[in-house]
N, C-alpha and C positions, 0 to 999 in steps of 0.2 A: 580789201573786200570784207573779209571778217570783222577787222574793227567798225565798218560801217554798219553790218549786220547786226552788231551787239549794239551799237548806239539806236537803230532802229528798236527791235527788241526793246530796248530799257526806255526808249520815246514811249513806245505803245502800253507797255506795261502799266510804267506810271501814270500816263493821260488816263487809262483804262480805271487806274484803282484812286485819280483824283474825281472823274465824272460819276465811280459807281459809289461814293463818298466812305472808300476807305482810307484816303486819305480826308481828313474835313476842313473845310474851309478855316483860317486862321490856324492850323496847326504847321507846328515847328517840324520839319522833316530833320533826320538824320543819316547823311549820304551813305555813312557806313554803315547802318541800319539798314537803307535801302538796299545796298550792294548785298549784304548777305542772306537779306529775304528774297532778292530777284535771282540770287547766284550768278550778277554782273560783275564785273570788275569798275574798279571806281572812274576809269572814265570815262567809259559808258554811261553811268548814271549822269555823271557832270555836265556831258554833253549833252543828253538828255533835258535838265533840266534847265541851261541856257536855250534849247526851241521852246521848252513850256513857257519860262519865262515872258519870251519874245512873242508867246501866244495869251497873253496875262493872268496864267496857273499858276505862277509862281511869284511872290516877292523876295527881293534879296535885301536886308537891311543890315546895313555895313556896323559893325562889333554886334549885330546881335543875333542872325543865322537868315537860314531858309524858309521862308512860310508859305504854304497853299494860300494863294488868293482867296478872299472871299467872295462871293457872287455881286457881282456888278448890278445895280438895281436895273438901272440909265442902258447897260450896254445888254441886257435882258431884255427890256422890251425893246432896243432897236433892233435888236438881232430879228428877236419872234415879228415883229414889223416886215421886216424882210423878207421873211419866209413867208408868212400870211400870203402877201402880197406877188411871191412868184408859185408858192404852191398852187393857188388856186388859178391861177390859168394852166400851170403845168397837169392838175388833173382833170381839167374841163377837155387838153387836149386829148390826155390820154385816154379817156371815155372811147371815143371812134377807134382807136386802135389797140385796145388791150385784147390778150388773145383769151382765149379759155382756159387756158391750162393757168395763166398769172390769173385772172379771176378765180379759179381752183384753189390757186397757193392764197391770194388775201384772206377765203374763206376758211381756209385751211390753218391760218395765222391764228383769228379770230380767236377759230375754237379751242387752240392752245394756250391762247391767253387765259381763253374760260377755266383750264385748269391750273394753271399758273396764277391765278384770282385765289382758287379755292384753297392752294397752297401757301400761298403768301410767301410764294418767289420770285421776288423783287428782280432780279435777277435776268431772269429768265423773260416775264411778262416785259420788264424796258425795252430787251432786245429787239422782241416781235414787233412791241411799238414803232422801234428802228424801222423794221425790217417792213412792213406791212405800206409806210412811205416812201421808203425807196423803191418799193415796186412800180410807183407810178412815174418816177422820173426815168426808171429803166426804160417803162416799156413808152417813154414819147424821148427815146434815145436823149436824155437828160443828164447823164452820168457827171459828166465832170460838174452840172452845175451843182447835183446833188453833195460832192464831194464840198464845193467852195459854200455850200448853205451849212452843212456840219461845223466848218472850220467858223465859221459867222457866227453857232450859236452854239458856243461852248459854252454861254451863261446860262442861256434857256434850258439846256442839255441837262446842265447841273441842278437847275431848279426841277425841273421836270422828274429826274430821278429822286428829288427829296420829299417831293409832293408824297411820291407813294410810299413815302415813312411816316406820315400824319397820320396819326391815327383818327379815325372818325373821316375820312376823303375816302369817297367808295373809288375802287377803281372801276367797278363796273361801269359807271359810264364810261369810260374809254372805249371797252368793249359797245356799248350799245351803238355810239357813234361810229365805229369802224364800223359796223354793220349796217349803219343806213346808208354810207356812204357806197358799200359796196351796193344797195340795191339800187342804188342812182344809177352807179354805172352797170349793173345787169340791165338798167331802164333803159339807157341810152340818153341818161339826163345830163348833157352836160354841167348843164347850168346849176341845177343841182345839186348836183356833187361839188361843184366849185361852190357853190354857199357853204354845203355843210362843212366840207374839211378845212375853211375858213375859220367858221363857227368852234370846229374841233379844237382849232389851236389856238384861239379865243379864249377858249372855258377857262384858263389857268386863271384869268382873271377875278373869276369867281372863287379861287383857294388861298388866293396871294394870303390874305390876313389871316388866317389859318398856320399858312408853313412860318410865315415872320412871327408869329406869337410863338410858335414852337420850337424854333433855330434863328431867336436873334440876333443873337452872333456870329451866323455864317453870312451877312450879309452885310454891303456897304453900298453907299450913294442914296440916291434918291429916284422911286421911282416913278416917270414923267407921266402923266396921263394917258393912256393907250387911247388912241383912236381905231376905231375900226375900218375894215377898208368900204368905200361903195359900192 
């Protein structure tokens, strides 16, 4: 049970510090490096990085080591496709049943984002962004799917967190769109609200050339033409 415990631990950790790009795409990891920055034992880490692998965070290239993957162009937009396409019914439904107090917390999200903006704590502002989506699969009882759309877009996940290292990409629209989106659902708009958080995870569309000119070596494939849903 313990050695399971520290393999988890060293799973989370590392996934944790390749999505928040401390580790960065194309770099060489060092297992014993790892093991004494996380204070794991080495095969925890090892373990570790055969699910990341198997999740494709990780390349192994035989005589010459360990690499973080780089962001998949191809498996970015099928991922964010996916989610586009279940998020917005998932929040059309939750409209009719979100209570007041999860309306409270989205609003509540927002406005911490607004200071995590003014701070330029990457950090911090990603998480909310997490967090402020998963409320609406909570609350139309979504959980598990919520969990298998994360594990789907570990590419999107990754771009998404680089985005807000461009300098010159306001993040304030992120904030303004969470905010209309909650007044859909104050409206009782379903429909709405399923445009706009569509639209919301859409936008990346408009920064892509942006982050590629500015890390384009964190990136490999090609990326297929998004269509939008109807």
């Amino acid at each position: 049970m313990q050695i399971s415990n520290y393999q988890d631990e060293a799973y989370n950790a590392i996934k944790e510090m390749i999505l928040s790009m401390q580790l960065t795409p194309g770099e060489k990891v060092d297992k014993t490096e790892l093991s004494a920055q996380l204070k794991i034992g080495a095969t925890p880490i090892r373990e570790a990085i055969i699910r990341l692998r198997r999740e494709g965070l990780f390349n192994v290239i035989p005589q010459s080591g360990t690499y973080v993957s780089k962001i998949n162009l191809d498996e970015m937009y099928q991922g964010r496709f996916a989610r586009v396409n279940l998020e917005r019914t998932i929040v059309a439904d939750a409209v009719d049943v979100m209570t007041p107090d999860q309306i409270a917390k989205l609003e509540q999200q927002i406005a911490l984002q607004g200071v995590y903006e003014h701070s330029r704590d990457y950090d911090h502002f990603f998480d909310l962004d997490h967090d402020f989506h998963e409320i609406f699969y909570m609350a139309d009882h979504k959980q598990f799917i919520w969990a298998w759309v994360q594990q789907m877009n570990l590419q999107f996940n990754r771009y998404r967190y680089l985005r807000l290292e461009v300098s010159g990409l306001k993040w304030h629209n992120i904030i303004t769109e969470h905010q209309a989106i909650v007044d859909a659902v104050k409206a009782k708009d379903a429909e709405l609200a399923s445009h706009l958080v569509a639209d919301h995870l859409l936008a990346i569309d408009d920064d892509v050339k942006a982050v590629l000119s500015a890390y384009p070596n964190y990136f490999e494939g090609k990326a297929a033409p998004s269509h939008q849903p109807d």
